[in-house]
ZALUMTI-779787 format. One line per 5 residues: for each residue x, y, z of C-alpha. Coordinates in steps of 0.02 Angstrom, whole numbers, padded with zeros to 5 digits. Example, Ala and Ser with C-alpha at 12.3 -4.5 7.8 and 13.67 -1.06 7.14 Angstrom:
<bases>
00615,-00225,00390 ~ 00684,-00053,00357
</bases>
This chain:
<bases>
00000,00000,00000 ~ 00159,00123,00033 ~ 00195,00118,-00117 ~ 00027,00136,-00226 ~ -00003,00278,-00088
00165,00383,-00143 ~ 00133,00399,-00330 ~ 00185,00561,-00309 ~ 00353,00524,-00236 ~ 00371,00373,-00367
00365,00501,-00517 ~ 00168,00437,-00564 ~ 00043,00576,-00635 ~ -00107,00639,-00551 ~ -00248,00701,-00544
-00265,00803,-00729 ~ -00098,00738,-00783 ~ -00175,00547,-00759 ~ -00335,00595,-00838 ~ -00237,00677,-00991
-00100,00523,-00999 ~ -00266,00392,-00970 ~ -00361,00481,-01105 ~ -00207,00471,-01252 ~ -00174,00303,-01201
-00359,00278,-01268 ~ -00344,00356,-01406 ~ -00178,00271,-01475 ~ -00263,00100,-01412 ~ -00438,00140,-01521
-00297,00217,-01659 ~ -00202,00047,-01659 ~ -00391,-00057,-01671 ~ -00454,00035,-01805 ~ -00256,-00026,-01904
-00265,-00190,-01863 ~ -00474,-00192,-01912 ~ -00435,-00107,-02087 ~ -00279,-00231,-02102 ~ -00396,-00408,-02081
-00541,-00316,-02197 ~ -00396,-00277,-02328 ~ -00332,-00442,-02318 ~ -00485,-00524,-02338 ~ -00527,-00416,-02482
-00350,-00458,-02582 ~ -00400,-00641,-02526 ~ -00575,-00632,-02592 ~ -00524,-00533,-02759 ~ -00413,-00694,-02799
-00535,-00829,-02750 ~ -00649,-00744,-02870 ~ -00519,-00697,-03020 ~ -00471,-00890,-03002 ~ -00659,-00964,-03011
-00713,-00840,-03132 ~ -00584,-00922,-03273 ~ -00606,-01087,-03213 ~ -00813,-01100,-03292 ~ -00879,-01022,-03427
-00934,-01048,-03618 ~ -00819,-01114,-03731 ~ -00829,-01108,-03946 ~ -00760,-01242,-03998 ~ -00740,-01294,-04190
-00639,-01435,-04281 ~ -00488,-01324,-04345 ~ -00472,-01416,-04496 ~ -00632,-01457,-04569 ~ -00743,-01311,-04611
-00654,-01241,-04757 ~ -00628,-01437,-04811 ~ -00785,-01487,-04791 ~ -00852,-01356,-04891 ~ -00719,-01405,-05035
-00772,-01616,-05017 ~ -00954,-01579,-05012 ~ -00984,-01441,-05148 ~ -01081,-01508,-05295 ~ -00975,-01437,-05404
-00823,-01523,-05355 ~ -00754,-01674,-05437 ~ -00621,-01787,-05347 ~ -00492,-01860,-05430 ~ -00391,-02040,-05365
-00234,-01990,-05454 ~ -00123,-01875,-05488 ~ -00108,-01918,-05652 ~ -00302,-01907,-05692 ~ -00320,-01734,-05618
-00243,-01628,-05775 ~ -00329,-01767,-05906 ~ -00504,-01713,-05821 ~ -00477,-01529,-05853 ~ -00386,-01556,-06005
-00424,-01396,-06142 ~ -00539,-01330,-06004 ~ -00495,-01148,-05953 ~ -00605,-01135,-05805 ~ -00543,-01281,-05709
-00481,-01257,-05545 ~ -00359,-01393,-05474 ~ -00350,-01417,-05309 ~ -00231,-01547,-05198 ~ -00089,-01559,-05089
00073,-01472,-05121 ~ 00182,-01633,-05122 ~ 00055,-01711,-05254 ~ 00083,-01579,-05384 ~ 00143,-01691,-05536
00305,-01644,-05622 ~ 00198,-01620,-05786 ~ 00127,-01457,-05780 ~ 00103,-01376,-05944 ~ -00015,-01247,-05982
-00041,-01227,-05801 ~ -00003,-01105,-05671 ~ 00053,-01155,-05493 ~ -00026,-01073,-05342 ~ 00001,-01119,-05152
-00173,-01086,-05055 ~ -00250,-01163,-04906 ~ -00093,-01085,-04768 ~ -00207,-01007,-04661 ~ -00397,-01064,-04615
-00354,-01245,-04668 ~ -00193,-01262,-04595 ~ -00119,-01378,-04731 ~ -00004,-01347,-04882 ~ -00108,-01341,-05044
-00091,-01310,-05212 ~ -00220,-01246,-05346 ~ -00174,-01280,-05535 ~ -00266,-01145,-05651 ~ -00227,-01137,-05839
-00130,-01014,-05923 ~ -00255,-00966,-06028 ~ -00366,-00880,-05878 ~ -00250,-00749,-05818 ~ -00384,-00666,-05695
-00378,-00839,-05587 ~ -00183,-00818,-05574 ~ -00209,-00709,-05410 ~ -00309,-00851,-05331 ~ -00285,-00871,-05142
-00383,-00963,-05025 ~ -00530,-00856,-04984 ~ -00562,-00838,-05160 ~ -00555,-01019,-05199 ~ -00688,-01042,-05060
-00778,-00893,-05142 ~ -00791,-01005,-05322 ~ -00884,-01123,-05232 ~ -01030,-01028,-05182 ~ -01216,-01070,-05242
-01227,-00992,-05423 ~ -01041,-01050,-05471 ~ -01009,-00936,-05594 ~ -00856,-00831,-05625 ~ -00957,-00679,-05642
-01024,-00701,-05481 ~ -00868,-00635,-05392 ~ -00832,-00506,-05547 ~ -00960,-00429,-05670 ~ -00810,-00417,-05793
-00760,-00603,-05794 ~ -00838,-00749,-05897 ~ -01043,-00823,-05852 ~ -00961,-00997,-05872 ~ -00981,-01128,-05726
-00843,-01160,-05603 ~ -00760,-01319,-05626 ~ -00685,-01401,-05490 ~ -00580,-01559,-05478 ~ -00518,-01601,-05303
-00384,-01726,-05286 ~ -00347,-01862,-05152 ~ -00213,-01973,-05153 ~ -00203,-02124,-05064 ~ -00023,-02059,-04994
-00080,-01874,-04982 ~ -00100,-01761,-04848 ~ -00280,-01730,-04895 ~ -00323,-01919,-04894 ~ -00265,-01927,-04684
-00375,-01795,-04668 ~ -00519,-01868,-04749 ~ -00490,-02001,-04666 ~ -00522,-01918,-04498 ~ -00697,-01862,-04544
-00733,-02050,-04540 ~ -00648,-02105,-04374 ~ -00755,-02203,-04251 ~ -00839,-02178,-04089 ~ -00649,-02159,-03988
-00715,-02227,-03821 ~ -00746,-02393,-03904 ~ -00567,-02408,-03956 ~ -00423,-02503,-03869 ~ -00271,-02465,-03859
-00202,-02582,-04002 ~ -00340,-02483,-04117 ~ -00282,-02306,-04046 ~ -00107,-02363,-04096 ~ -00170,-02406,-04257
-00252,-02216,-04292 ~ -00108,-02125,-04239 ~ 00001,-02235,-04350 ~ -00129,-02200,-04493 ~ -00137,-02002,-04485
00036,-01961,-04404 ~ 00181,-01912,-04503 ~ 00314,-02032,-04462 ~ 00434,-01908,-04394 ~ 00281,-01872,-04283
00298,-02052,-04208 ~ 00492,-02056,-04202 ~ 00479,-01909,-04096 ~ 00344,-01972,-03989 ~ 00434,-02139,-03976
00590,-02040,-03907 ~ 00482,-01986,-03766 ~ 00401,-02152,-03710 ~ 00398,-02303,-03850 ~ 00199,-02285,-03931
00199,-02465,-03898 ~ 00218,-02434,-03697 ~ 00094,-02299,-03690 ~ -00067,-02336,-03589 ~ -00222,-02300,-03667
-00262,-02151,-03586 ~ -00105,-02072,-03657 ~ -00132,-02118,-03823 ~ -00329,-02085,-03813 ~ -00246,-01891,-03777
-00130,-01890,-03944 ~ -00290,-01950,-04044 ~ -00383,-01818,-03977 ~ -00247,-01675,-03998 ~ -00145,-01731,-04163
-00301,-01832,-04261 ~ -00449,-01730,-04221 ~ -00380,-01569,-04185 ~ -00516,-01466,-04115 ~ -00496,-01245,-04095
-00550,-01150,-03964 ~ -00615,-00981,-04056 ~ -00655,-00882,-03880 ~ -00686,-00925,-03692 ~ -00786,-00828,-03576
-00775,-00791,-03399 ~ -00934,-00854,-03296 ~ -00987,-00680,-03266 ~ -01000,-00667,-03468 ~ -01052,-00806,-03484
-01207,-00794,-03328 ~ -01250,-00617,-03403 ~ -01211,-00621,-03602 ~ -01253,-00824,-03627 ~ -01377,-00763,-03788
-01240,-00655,-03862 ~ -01121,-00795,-03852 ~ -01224,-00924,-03933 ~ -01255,-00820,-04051 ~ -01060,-00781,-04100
-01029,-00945,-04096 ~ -01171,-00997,-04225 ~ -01099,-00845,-04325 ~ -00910,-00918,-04346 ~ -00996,-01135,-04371
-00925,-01146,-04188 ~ -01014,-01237,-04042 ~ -01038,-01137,-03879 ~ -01051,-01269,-03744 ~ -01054,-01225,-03546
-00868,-01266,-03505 ~ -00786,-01316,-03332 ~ -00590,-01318,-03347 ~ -00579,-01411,-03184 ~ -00627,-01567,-03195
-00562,-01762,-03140 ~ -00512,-01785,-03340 ~ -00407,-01634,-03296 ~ -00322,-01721,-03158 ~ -00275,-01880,-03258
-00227,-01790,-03426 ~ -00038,-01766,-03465 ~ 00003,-01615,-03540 ~ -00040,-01555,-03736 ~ -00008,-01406,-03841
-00197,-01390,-03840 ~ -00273,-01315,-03702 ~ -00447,-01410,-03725 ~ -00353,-01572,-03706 ~ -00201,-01520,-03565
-00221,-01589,-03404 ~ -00103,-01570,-03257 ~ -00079,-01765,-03212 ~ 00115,-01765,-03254 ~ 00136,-01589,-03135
00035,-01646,-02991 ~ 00142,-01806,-02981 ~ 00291,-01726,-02995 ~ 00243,-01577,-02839 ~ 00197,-01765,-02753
00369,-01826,-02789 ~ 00453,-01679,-02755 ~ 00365,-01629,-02603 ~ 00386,-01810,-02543 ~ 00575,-01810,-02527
00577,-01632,-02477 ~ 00475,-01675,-02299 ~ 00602,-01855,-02287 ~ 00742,-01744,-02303 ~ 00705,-01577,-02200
00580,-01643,-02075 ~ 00685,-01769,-01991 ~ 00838,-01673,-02003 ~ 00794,-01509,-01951 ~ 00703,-01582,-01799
00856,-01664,-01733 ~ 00941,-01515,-01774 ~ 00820,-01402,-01673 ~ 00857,-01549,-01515 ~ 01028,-01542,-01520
01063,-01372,-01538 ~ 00935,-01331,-01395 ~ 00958,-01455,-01278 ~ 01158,-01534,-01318 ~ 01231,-01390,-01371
01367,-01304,-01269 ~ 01301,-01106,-01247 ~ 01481,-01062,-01327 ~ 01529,-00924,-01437 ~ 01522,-01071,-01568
01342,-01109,-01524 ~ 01278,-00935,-01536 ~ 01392,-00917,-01703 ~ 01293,-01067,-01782 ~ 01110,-01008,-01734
01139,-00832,-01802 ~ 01200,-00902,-01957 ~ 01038,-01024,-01965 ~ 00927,-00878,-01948 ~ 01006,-00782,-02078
00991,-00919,-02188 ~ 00787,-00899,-02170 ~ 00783,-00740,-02253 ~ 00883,-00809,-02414 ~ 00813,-00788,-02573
00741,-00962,-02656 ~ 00839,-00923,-02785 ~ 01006,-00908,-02691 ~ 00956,-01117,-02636 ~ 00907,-01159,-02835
01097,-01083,-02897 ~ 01163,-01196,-02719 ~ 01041,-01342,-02799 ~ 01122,-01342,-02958 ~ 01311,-01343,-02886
01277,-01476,-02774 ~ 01159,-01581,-02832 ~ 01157,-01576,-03025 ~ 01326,-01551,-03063 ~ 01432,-01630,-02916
01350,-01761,-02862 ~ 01274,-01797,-03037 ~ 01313,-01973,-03022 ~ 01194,-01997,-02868 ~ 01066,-01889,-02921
01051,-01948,-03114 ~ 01057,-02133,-03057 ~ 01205,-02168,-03172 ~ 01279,-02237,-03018 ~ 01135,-02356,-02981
01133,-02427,-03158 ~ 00976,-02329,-03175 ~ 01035,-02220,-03326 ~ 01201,-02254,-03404 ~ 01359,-02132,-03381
01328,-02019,-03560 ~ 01133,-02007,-03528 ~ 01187,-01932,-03341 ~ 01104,-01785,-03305 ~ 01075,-01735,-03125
00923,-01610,-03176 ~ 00784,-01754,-03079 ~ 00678,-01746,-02954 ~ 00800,-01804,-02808 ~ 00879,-01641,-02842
00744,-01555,-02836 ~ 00679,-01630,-02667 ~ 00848,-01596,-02596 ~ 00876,-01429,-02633 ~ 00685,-01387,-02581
00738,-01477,-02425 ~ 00884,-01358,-02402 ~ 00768,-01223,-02423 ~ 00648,-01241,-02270 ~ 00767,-01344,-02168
00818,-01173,-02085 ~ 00629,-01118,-02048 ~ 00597,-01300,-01988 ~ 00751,-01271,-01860 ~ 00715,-01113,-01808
00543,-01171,-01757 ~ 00567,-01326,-01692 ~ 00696,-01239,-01556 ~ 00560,-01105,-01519 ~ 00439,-01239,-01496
00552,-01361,-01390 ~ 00612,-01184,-01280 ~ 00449,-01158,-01229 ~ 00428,-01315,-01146 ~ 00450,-01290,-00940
00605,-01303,-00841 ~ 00536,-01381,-00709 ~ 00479,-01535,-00832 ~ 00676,-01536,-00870 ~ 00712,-01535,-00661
00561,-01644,-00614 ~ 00638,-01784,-00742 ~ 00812,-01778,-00683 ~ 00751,-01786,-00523 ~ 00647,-01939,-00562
00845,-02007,-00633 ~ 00804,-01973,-00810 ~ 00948,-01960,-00931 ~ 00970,-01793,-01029 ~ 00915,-01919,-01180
00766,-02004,-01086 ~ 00703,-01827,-01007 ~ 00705,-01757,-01209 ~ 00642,-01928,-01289 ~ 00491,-01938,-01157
00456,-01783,-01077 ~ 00521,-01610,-01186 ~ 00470,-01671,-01371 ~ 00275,-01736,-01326 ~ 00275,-01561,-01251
00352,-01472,-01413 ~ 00259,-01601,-01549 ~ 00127,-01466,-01567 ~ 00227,-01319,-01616 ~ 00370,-01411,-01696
00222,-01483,-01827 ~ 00134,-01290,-01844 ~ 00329,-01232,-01932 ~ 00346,-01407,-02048 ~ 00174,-01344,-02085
00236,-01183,-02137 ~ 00389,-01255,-02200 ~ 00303,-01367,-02321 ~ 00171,-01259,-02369 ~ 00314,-01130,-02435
00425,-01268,-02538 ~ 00245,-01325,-02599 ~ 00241,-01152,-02676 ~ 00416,-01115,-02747 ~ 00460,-01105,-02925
00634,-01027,-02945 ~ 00724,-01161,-02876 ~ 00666,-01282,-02971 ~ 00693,-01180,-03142 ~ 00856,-01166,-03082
00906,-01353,-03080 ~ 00819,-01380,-03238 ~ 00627,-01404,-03201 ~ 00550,-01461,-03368 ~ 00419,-01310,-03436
00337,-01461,-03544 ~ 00367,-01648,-03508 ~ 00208,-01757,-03532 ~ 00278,-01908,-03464 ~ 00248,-01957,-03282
00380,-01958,-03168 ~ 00410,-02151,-03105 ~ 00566,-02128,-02970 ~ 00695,-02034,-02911 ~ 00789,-02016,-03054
00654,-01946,-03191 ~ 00626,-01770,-03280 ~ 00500,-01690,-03200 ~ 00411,-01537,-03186 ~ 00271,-01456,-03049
00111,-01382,-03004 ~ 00205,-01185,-03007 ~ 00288,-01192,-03158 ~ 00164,-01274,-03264 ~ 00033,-01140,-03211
00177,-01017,-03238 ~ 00200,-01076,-03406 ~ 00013,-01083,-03439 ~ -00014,-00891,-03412 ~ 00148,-00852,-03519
00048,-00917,-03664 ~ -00043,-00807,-03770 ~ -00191,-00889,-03800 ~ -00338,-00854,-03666 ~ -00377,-01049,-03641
-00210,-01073,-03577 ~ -00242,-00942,-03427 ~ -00402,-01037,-03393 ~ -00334,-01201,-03359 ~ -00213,-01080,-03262
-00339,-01043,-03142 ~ -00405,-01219,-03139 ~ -00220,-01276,-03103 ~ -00215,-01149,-02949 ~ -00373,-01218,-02863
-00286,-01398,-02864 ~ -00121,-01326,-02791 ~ -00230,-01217,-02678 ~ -00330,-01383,-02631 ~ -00160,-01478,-02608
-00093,-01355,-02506 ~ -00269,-01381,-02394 ~ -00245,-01563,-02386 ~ -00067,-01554,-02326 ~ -00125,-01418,-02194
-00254,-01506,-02127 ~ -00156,-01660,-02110 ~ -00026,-01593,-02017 ~ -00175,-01504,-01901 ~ -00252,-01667,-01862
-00073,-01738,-01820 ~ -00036,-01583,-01722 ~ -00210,-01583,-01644 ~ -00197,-01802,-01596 ~ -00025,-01741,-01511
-00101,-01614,-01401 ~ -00229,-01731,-01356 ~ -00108,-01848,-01287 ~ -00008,-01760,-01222 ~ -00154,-01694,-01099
</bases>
């Protein structure tokens, strides 16, 4: 009471002095609420903005068209074209006509062409090299191109339909498709069957049909065709056979206010507008394509599983026992406090600083390890070091100082007297930490591998650093394999310049987002069981 009664004496204000330094310290602590209110309502904004940027590219319409066949079709199925089975039939056909129009493939063009003038069309809408053959004798058909070929073939047929000044004779069109010709594959493909009945040995069978064979070398350099599961090859069908083009996507707010409008484009360019959901469990299990209608993310997601896998082996284990030793073993030396300040600088690294570390270490010295060379995995001039043990290592280097710093934080704030009551049970220094100080410390030591994981989950420029593949569509099967992640492939997504791309994009973050969730939570319930026991 002496003392409270002296406040005077002990320097304390009164009277309007208290009320004054009562009434600021009010102020600065409704100041400092109204900061840290704005702060959580601005977070949750920027939290909410992405949430809805991300879901609002994931669904929406979609026009989709087959890229190949609408200018074809329109050239097969015109009355007034005639096709011809060979080459050499096409010129006899037209023979001494003027007005005929020759049409086929550019490597079908006979070496005979007299009287006739060569024109390449067809490099744009139809995406394949043809040819037109007009004679010499019709010099106003010698500026031909492809829209005006398309433009002889509309209802009337006449020349003077597309100029008053040239002849009222009828079009005359002879088509040609060779058994060997680019234009017979891709008649072909207007005929192929109903692809879910199809096994593999028949999938095999179309791609050898309507893929150049260069096509399938390369292919077989990747994984042998003959290997490939039928999912894989149901993919290349669908990308390389029927080749289907995305015109335009639309957000789901267009697409929930402006559905008519978008119908009605889509009817407008022979497209097919079609409710679209980027995310779905085909995604999941699809490699990765050069079209964005038939990409999938299977080949990432296994390799963040891989990568992530060997990263929490690595770090978890060892930063834990570093955490034990350095808090509970260690000497409190000059050498001791030299070794945690350098382990707490190493926390505020850049990523980037552990990829260029990475790809010293890991890919180039110890290349023989990492590549599997030494294993008999790979052999000696295949070795490359650029796999996914390299990656999980050097990710592993990357959190093992956050897992450290936390695990001595957590295993610090355990009681002394535990420590005092154990040795004075006769516990060993071991037995007291092995029984009593980590059940204490499991809880926090789990919330920073949490964090720990969550961030190496989320990196990207160590892994482009040590040679993370930006395309690789075949799945990683052990230590030793190519690979590439969740981050980079939706890095390399929204570098493309098509719009599809940065939808599958957003699809691509809400599986790394739900991933992230899954990895969370399990490490809660872990946390949460150890809490519970160790009540």
């Amino acid at each position: 009471m002496g003392v409270f009664a002296d406040k005077a004496a002990a320097g304390w204000p009164e009277g309007a002095g208290e009320a004054s330094q009562t009434r600021r310290r009010r102020i600065r602590g409704k100041a400092w609420r109204v900061v840290i209110r704005f702060s959580t309502v601005f977070g949750l904004l920027v939290l909410t903005t992405l949430l809805y940027n991300v879901v609002n590219s994931t669904w929406g319409y979609v026009a989709v068209r087959d890229r190949l066949s609408e200018p074809l079709i329109v050239l097969l199925e015109h009355p007034h074209v005639t096709h011809a089975e060979r080459r050499v039939d096409a010129l006899k056909d037209v023979d001494g006509d003027p007005d005929a129009v020759v049409v086929l493939a550019s490597e079908l063009v006979p070496a005979g062409t007299a009287g006739y003038r060569v024109l390449p069309v067809g490099t744009q809408q139809t995406a394949l090299a043809l040819t037109a053959l007009v004679s010499e004798d019709n010099p106003f058909l010698w500026e031909l191109d492809e829209s005006g070929l398309l433009a002889l073939l509309a209802p009337g047929g006449r020349w003077s339909d597309l100029d008053g000044n040239w002849p009222a004779d009828t079009v005359s069109v002879v088509f040609v498709v060779d058994n060997k010709g680019v234009l017979s594959r891709w008649a072909a493909r207007q005929d192929l069957p109903n692809l879910d009945s199809l096994g593999t040995a028949e999938l095999l069978g179309v791609l050898e049909t309507h893929l150049s064979a260069g096509l399938i070398r390369r292919y077989d350099r990747e994984q042998p065709m003959a290997g490939r599961n039928r999912a894989n090859l149901l993919a290349l069908v669908e990308e390389r056979v029927k080749e289907p083009e995305i015109l335009a996507t639309f957000t789901l707010r267009e697409s929930l206010v402006q559905a008519d409008e978008i119908r009605a484009f889509a009817d407008a360019e022979g497209a097919e507008a079609s409710f679209h959901s980027w995310l779905t469990p085909g995604f999941l299990v699809r490699p990765q394509s050069a079209n964005a209608a038939l990409s999938g993310i299977r080949t990432a997601l296994l390799g963040s599983l891989w990568v992530i896998a060997i990263t929490i082996c690595f770090s978890v284990p060892l930063g834990i026992g570093a955490a034990i030793y350095l808090e509970e073993f260690s000497s409190r030396n000059w050498f001791g406090r030299i070794v945690e300040t350098n382990i707490n600088n190493l926390a505020g690294v850049p990523s980037i600083i552990y990829g260029m570390l990475g790809l010293v270490i890991f890919v180039r010295a110890l290349t023989q390890i990492t590549s599997g060379s030494l294993f008999g995995i790979v052999s000696a001039d295949e070795a490359s070091g650029r796999t996914i043990l390299s990656a999980g290592l050097t990710l592993g280097l990357l959190i093992l100082p956050v897992i450290i710093i936390n695990g001595q934080e957590a295993i610090r704030a355990v009681p002394d007297s535990l420590r005092e009551a154990a040795y004075g049970v006769g516990c060993t220094r071991w037995q007291c930490v092995r029984w009593h100080v980590l059940p204490m410390a499991v809880p926090g030591i789990l919330t920073g591998a949490i964090l720990a994981v969550s961030r190496a989950l989320g990196e990207t420029a160590p892994l482009v650093v040590i040679g993370a593949a930006t395309f690789i569509s075949v799945d990683p099967t052990n230590l030793f394999a190519k690979f590439t992640v969740l981050p980079i492939q939706i890095y390399q997504w929204t570098a493309r310049p098509q719009a599809e791309f940065r939808n599958i994009a957003a699809a691509a973050i809400l599986v790394l987002l739900a991933l992230l969730l899954i990895t969370n939570a399990t490490a809660v319930l872990l946390r949460n069981r150890a809490e519970g026991q160790r009540i």
